[in-house]
Legacy VTK file of the C-alpha trace (Angstrom):
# vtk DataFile Version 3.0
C-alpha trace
ASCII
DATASET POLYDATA
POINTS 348 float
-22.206 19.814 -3.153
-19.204 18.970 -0.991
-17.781 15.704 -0.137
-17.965 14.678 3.268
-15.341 12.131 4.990
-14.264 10.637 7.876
-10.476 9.611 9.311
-10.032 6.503 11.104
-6.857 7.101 12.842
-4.887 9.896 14.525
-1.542 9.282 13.532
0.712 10.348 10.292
-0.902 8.623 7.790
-4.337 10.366 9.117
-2.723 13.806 8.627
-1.412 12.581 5.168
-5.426 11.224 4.324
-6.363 15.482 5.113
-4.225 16.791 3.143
-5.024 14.927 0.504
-8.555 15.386 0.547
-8.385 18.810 1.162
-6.365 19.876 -1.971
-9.658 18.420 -3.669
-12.255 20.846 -4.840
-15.265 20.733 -2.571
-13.912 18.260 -0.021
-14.152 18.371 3.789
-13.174 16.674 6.519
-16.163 15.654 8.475
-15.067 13.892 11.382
-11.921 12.201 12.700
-11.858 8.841 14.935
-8.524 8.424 17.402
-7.790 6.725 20.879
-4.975 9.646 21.411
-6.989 13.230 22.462
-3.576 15.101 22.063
-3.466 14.252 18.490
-7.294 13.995 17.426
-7.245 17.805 19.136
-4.015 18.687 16.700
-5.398 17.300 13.525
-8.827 18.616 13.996
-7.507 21.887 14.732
-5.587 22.092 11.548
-7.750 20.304 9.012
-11.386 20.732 10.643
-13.684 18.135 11.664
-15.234 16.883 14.504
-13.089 14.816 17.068
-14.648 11.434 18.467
-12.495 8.820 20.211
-16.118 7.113 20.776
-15.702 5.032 17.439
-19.798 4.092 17.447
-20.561 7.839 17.877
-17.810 8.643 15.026
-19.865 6.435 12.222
-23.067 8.196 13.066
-21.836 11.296 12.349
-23.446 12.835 9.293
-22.810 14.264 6.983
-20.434 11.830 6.147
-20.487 9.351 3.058
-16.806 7.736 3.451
-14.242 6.989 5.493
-10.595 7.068 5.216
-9.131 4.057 7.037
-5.684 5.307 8.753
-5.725 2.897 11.631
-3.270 -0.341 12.386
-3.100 -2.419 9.717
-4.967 -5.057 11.589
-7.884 -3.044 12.667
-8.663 -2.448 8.880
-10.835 -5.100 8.878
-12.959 -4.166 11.940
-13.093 -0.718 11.430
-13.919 -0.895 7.359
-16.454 -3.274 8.113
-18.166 -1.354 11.125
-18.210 1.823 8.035
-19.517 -0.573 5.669
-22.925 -1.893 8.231
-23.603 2.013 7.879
-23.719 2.561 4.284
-19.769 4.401 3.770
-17.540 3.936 1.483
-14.117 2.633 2.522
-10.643 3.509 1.326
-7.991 2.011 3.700
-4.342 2.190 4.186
-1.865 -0.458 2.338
-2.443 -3.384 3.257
-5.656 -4.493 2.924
-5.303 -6.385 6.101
-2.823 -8.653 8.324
-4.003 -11.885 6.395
-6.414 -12.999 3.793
-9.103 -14.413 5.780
-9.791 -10.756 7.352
-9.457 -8.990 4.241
-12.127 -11.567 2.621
-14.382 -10.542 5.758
-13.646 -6.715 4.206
-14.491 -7.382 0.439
-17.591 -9.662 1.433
-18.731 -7.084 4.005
-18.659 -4.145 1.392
-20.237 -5.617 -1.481
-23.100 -6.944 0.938
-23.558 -2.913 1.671
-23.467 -1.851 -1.511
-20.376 0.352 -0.806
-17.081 1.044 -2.869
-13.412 -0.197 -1.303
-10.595 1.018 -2.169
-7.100 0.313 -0.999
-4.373 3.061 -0.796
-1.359 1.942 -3.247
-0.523 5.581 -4.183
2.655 4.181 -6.109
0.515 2.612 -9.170
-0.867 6.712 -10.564
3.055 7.896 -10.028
4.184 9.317 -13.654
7.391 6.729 -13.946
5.868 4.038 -12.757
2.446 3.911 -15.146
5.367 4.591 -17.708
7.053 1.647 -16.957
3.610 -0.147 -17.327
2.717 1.468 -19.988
5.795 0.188 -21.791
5.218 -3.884 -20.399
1.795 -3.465 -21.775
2.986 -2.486 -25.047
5.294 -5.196 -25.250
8.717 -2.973 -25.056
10.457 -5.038 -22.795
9.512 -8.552 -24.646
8.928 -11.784 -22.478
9.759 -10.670 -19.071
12.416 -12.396 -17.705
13.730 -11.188 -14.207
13.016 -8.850 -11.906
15.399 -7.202 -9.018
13.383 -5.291 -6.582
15.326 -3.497 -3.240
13.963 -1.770 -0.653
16.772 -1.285 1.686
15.626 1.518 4.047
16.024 2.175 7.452
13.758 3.155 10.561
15.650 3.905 14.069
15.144 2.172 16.787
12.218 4.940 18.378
10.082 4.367 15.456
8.961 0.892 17.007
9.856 1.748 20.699
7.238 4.883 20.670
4.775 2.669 18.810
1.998 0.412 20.161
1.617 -1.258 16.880
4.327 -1.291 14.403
6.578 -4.153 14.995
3.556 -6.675 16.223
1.945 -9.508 14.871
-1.251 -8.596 16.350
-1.545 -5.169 14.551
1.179 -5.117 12.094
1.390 -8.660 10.720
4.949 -8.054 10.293
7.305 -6.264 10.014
9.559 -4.900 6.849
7.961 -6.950 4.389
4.090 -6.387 5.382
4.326 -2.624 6.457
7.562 -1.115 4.273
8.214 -3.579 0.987
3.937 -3.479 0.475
3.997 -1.029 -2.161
6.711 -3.278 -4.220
4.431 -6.166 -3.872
1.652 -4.714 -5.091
3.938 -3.176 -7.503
5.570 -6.484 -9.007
2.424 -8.114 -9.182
0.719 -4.668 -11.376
3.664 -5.469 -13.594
4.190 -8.593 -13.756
1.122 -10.660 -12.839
0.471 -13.603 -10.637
3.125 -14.912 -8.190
2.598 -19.251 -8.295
5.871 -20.073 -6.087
7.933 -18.651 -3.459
11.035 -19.578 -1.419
12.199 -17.143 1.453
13.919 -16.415 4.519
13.222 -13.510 7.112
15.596 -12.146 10.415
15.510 -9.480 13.102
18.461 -8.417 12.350
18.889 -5.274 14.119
14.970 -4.093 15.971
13.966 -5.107 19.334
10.857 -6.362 17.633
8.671 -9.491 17.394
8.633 -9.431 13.932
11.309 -9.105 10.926
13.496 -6.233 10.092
14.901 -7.999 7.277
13.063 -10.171 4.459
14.483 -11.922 1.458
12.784 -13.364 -1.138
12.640 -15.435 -4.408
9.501 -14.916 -6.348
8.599 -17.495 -9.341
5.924 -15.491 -11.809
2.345 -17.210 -14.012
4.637 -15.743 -16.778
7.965 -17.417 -15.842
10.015 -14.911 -14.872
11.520 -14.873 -11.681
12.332 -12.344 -9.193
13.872 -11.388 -6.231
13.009 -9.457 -3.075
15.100 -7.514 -0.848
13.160 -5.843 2.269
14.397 -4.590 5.202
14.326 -1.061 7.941
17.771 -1.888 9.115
19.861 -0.731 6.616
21.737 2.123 7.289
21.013 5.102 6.759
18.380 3.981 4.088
18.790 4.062 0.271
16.152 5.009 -2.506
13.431 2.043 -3.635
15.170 0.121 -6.508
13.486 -1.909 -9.347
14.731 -3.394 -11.932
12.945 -5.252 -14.573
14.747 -7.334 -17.495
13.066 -8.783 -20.382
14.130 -10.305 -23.785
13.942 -7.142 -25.099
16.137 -5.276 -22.895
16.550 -4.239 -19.213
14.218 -0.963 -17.630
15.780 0.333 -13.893
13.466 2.274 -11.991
15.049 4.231 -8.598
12.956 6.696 -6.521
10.031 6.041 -8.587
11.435 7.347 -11.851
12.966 5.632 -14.885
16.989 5.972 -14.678
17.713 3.706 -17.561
15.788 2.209 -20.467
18.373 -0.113 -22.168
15.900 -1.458 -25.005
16.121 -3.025 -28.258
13.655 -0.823 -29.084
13.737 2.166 -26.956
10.610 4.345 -27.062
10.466 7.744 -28.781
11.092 10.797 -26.684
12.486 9.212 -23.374
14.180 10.887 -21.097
15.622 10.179 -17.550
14.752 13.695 -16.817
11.611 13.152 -14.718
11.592 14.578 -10.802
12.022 11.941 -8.525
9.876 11.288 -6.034
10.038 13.652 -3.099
8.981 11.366 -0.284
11.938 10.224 1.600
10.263 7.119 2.603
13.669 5.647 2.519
14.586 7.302 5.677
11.019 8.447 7.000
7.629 7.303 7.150
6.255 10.946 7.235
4.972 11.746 3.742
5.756 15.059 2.772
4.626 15.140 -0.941
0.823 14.032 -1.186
-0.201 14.646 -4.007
0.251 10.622 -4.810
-2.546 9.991 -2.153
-4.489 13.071 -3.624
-5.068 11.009 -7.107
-5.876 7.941 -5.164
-8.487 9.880 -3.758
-10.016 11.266 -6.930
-9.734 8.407 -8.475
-12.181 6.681 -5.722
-14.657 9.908 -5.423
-14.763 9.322 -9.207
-15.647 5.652 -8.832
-18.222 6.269 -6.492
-20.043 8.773 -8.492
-19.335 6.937 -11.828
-19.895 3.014 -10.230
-16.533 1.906 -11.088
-13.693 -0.188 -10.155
-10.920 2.497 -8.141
-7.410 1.881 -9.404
-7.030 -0.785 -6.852
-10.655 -2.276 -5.501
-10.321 -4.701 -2.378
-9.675 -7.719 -4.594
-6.156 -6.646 -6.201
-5.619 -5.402 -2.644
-5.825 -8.839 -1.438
-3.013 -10.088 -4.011
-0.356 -8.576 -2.122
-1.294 -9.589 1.131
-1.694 -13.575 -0.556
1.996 -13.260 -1.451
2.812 -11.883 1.960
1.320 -14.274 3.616
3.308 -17.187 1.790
6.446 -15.493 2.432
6.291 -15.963 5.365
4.927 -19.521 5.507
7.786 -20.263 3.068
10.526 -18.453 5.610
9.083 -20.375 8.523
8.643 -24.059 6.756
12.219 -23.452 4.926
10.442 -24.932 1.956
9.099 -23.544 -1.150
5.625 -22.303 -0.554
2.947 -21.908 -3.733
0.776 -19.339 -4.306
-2.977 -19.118 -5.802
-2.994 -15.661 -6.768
-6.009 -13.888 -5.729
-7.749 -17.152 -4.613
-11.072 -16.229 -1.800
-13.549 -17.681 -1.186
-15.398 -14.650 -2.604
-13.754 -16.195 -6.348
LINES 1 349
348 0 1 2 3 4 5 6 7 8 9 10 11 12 13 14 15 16 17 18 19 20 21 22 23 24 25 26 27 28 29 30 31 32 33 34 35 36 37 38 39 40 41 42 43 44 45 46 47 48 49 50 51 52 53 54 55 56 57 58 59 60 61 62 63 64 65 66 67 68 69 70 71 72 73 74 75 76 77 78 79 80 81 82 83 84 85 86 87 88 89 90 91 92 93 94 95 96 97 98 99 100 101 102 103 104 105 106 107 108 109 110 111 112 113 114 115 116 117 118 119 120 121 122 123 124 125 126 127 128 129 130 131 132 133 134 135 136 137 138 139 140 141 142 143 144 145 146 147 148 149 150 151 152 153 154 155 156 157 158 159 160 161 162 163 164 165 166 167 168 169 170 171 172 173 174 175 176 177 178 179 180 181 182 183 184 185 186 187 188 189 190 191 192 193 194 195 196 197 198 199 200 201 202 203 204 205 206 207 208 209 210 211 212 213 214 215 216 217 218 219 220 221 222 223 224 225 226 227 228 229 230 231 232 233 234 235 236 237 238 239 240 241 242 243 244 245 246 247 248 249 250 251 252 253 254 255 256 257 258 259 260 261 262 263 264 265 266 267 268 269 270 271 272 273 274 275 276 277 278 279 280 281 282 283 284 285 286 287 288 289 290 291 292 293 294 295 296 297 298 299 300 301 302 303 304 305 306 307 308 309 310 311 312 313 314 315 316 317 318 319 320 321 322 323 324 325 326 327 328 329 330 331 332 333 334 335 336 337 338 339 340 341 342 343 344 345 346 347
């Protein structure tokens, strides 16, 4: 029997949600929710579905057993739990949510349903980077000591001006750190583990926006180690994602989502530095050409549904991020250091 779901959202990341979903075996795309008729018209015309910019009529559609949250970042909330009232499943777009209190509303609203939620963090199933895991878990790198993570990219002036959203506080949160450096949150913290202390600063250094361009951070880990956070969409004309992680063991670098260097004490049989890199230019774009990151995601929650398991990142670890995004910027605007309770809800 085929899978039925729903898009919440008629911009890029709504186009990247169909083709996803569609290069799945006996998935279709059931319905699509948008405010803009132009492109609800385009994307049902090229990946099928029926178009509704009346959001109430959208949920009622059937059949239809999930939804695909591709919205603002701080409609999540209202839209996931609107799903949830009606018995669907929700998967939503990094981040969770704008804040923590809204994203609790989220969790408590889908386990009072009985549905699965999932949150979109396509980087955690790419090949280098559950390597690089792989290798922490295994103890390769020894007590983790420090961790460098970049993510100088850029985004031209247009990509806010032609927006209604990105660039607010009302439906983006933020700004480079919330929206852009999300991934390497989430990512640092699937490495790493908790975040207990932070110390920042943020700037709009070069966007007409109300929000920052430009984020820097210094991240104290459960474990020890420290880290440091680089985040911004104004630098010129955008570089490649760089982490690098250094432990007593040795030092692993990870660029474009693949391992460039594994200087190790103990270097692992077989490696090599030949792997593809990733072919999203996120550093330059927002428009995700390769999908097939987003296509695991999405098996991996149709498999959770039908197998009543956790997805590779349920609505709790989506909160973590979003916990030390939150006291980021607390810690930028109080110029003092700022500690963190990782993954502390009221939900706990």
């Amino acid at each position: 029997m085929a899978t039925h779901i729903g898009l919440i959202g008629g911009g890029n990341i709504s186009d990247t949600h169909a083709r996803a979903a569609r290069a799945i075996p006996e998935v279709e795309i059931a319905a699509i929710y948008g405010t803009n008729p132009d492109k609800l018209a385009m994307l049902c015309r090229e990946h099928g579905g029926r178009p509704y910019q009346d959001f109430e009529a959208f949920l009622a559609h059937r059949p239809m057993g999930l939804v695909a949250i591709g919205s603002p970042s701080g409609l999540h909330a209202a839209h996931g739990i609107a799903a949830a009232q009606r018995g669907l499943h929700v998967l939503t777009e990094k981040p969770i949510e704008i804040n923590t209190t809204r994203a609790d509303a989220l969790i408590e609203a889908t386990q009072r349903h009985g549905v699965k939620l999932g949150v979109i963090f396509q980087d955690r199933v790419k090949p280098g980077i559950r390597q690089l895991n792989d290798w922490i878990s295994a103890g390769l790198i020894g007590k983790p000591l420090l961790a460098d993570a970049r993510v100088k990219w850029y985004r031209p002036p247009d990509y806010y001006s032609q927006s209604r959203w990105r660039g607010t506080l009302a439906l983006d949160g933020g700004g480079a750190l919330i929206n852009q450096a999300i991934h390497t949150v989430d990512l640092l913290l699937w490495l790493l583990g908790d975040v207990v202390r932070v110390r920042s600063r943020t700037a709009t250094a070069l966007h007409k926006i109300e929000v920052e361009d430009t984020a820097l951070a210094i991240l104290e880990f459960s474990s020890g180690a420290l880290g440091v956070l680089q985040a911004t969409t104004a630098a010129y004309p955008g570089y490649p994602r760089r982490l690098e992680l250094t432990g007593s063991e040795g030092t692993v670098i990870l660029e474009h989502d693949r391992i460039v260097a594994a200087n190790l004490r103990n270097p692992p049989p077989g490696f090599s530095e030949g792997a593809a890199p990733d072919e999203n230019q996120s550093a330059t774009s927002p428009v995700v050409s390769d999908v097939r990151g987003h296509q695991t995601i999405f098996e991996d929650f149709l498999q959770a549904i039908e197998n009543n398991t956790l997805p590779v990142c349920d609505g709790r670890d989506g909160r973590r991020s979003i916990a030390i995004v939150e006291a980021i910027y607390r810690a930028a605007h109080n110029s003092v250091s700022e500690s963190v309770v990782q993954g502390s809800s009221e939900l706990a």
